[in-house]
N, C-alpha and C positions, 0 to 999 in steps of 0.2 A: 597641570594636567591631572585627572582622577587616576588614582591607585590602581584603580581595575583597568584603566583606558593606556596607561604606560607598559604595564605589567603584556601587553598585547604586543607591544613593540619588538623588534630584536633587539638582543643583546648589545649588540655595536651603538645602534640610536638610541636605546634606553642610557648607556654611559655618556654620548656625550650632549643627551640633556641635561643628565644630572652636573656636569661639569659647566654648562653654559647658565645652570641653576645659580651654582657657587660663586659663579663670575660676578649676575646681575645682581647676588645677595650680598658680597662685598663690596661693592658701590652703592647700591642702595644706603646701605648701613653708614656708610661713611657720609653718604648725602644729607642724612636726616639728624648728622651732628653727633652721634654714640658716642664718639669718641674712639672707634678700633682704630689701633695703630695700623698706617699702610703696611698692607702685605702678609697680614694676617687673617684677612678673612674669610679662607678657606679653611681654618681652624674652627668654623663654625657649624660644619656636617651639613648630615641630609638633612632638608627641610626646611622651611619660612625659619628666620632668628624668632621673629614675635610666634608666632604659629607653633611651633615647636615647643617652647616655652610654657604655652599655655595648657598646649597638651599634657606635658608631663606635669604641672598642678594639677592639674582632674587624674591624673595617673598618682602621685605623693597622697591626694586627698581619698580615693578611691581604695589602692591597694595594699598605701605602705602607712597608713590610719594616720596622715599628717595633720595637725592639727592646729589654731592659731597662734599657741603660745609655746610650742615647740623649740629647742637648741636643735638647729638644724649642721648639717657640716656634706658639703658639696666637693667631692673629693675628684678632683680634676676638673673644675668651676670653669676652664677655657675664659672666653669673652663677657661670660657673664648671663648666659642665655638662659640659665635656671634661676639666677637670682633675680633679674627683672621681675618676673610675676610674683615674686615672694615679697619684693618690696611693698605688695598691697596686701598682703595675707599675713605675712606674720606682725600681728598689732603686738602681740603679749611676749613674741618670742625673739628668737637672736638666728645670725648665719655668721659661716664661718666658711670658706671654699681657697683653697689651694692648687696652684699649679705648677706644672714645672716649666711653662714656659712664661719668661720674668714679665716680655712686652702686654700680655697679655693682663697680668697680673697690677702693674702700674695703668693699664686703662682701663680695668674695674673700680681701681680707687679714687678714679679722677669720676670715674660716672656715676658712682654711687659715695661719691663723698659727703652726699646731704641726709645720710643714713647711719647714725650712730651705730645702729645694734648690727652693723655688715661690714665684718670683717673678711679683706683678702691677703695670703700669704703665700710668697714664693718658695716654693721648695726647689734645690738643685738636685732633683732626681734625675740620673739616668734614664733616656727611651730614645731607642733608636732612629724614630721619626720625629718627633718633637721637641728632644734638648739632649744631641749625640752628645755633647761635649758636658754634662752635668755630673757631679763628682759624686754623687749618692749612689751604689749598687740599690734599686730598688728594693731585693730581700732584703737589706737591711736597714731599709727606711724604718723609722717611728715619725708616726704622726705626730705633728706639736702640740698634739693638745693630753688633758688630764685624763685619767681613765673615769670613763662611764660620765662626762662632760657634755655629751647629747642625746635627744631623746630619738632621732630621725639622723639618716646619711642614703645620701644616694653616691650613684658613680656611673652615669651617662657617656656610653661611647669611651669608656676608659678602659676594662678588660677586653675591649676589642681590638687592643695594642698594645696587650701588654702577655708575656712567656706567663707559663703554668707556675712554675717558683716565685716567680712578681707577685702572681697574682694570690698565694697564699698568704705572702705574708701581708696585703695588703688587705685580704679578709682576716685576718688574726688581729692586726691593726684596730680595722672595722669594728671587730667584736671590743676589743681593751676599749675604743674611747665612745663606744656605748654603755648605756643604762641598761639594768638589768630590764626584756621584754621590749627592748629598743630593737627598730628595725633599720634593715638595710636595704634598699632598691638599687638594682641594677642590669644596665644592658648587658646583651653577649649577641653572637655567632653560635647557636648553636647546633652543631652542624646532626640532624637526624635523618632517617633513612629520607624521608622526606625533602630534606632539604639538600640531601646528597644529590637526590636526583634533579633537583631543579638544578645545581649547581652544572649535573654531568649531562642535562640538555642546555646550555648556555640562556636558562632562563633568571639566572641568580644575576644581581645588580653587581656582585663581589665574584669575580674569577679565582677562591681559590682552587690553585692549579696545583701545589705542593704537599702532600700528604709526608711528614718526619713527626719522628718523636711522639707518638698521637695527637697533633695537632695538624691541623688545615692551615697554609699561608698564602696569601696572595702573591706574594713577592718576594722568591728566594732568598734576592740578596738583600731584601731591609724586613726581621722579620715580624717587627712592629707595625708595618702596614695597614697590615688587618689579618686578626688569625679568630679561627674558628675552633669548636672545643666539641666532642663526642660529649653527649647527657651526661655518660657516667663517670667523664672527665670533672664533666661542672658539679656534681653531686658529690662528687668524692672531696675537692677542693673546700666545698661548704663543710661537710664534714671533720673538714683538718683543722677549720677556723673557730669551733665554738659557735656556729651560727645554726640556727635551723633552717633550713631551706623549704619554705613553703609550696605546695605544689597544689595547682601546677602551674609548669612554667605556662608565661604566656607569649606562644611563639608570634613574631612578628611576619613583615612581607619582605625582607632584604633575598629570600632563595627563590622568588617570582609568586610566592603566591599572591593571590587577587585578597586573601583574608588576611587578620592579622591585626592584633592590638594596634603595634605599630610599625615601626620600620623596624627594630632590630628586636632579638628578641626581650623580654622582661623578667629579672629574676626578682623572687621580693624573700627574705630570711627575715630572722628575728633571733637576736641574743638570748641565751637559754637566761630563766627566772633564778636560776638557781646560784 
């Protein structure tokens, strides 16, 4: 159904189309031989797997100056749904994507094992929603890779699950294992007067209902869910990383609106030259 045509629905029907969405997309996916392990294919989010995919290359190539010969590094990679279309773009470059859930991680490797230059690795990072039981404190993850080791990173639907202290040091992270002028793309929730209000007419696709800590949570008791972040949350965070946050943000349509780059919103930073 079109963006503008759902966006008309109520609250209650707009959730569980998107839930009868993720049903058909994990069967699907599994029909057509991918390779996801059963019972993970609601790890794949909003939107078409190929569809979505495709959209964020013309998003990599457009905003975050991806290029073909690129060291890319996918930071929370899930099922794989951003390194498919990289499979045909990057001729001259490398991928590199990490997760912390392991299933997910072994059927990257079986589906793109005809691909020398794409590498996947399991991290046992703690998150609430996706690997309660991982023995890493996020703060004090380090990436495995070299400092300044890529020219490009993104992070798709990852700060949108992850605490404000997570999520520093995994922009600090960000920053150490880029090049100097290397950039970083990324979703968020970011929750503006604007998007308050769709939230507080039940037009937002996400119920957060819990305002703590200056954060938005969907879900008291798990608060990985999905949390939402005030601007000058998100700007302060870029700040604390050595990244420069490019403006502006480009807000998406997850709070009801009909417009919107995309579903969630888009950050795009770059590592200072210096």
């Amino acid at each position: 159904m079109h963006a503008r045509l759902t966006a008309l629905l109520p609250v209650g029907a707009r959730r569980r189309l998107r839930r009868a969405r993720l049903a058909a997309w994990s069967v699907a996916d599994r029909v057509r031989g991918s390779g996801v392990a059963p019972g993970y294919g609601g790890l794949i989010g909003e939107g078409d797997f190929e569809g979505v995919g495709q959209e964020f290359l013309g998003h990599f190539q457009e905003l975050g100056g991806l290029t073909p010969t690129d060291r890319v590094l996918d930071i929370g990679c899930g099922l794989g749904r951003m390194a498919a279309p990289l499979t045909g773009f990057l001729w001259g470059g490398s991928y590199h994507g990490f997760d912390v859930v392991r299933p997910t991680i072994e059927s990257c490797r079986r589906r793109f094992a005809a691909y020398a230059a794409f590498h996947f690795d399991h991290v046992d990072v703690y998150n609430g929603k996706y690997n309660p039981q991982g023995g890493i404190a996020p703060s004090e993850f380090r990436f495995p890779y070299t400092d300044a080791s890529f020219d490009f990173a993104f992070a798709a639907s990852v700060f949108t699950h992850m605490l404000p202290e997570d999520i520093e040091r995994y922009l600090r992270e960000s920053s150490r294992v880029l090049r100097p002028g290397g950039r970083l793309l990324a979703t968020w929730f970011v929750m503006t007067s604007e998007a308050a209000a769709g939230v507080a007419e039940q037009q937002s696709d996400v119920d957060f209902r819990v305002r703590e800590d200056g954060v938005w949570k969907a879900d008291p008791r798990e608060a990985e869910a999905a949390i939402a972040f005030a601007p000058a949350t998100v700007r302060g965070l870029y700040d604390a990383s050595g990244l420069e946050l490019e403006e502006p943000i480009r807000y998406g349509r997850w709070s009801g609106s009909a417009e919107g780059l995309s579903y969630q919103d888009i950050v795009v930073a770059q590592r200072s030259e210096a």
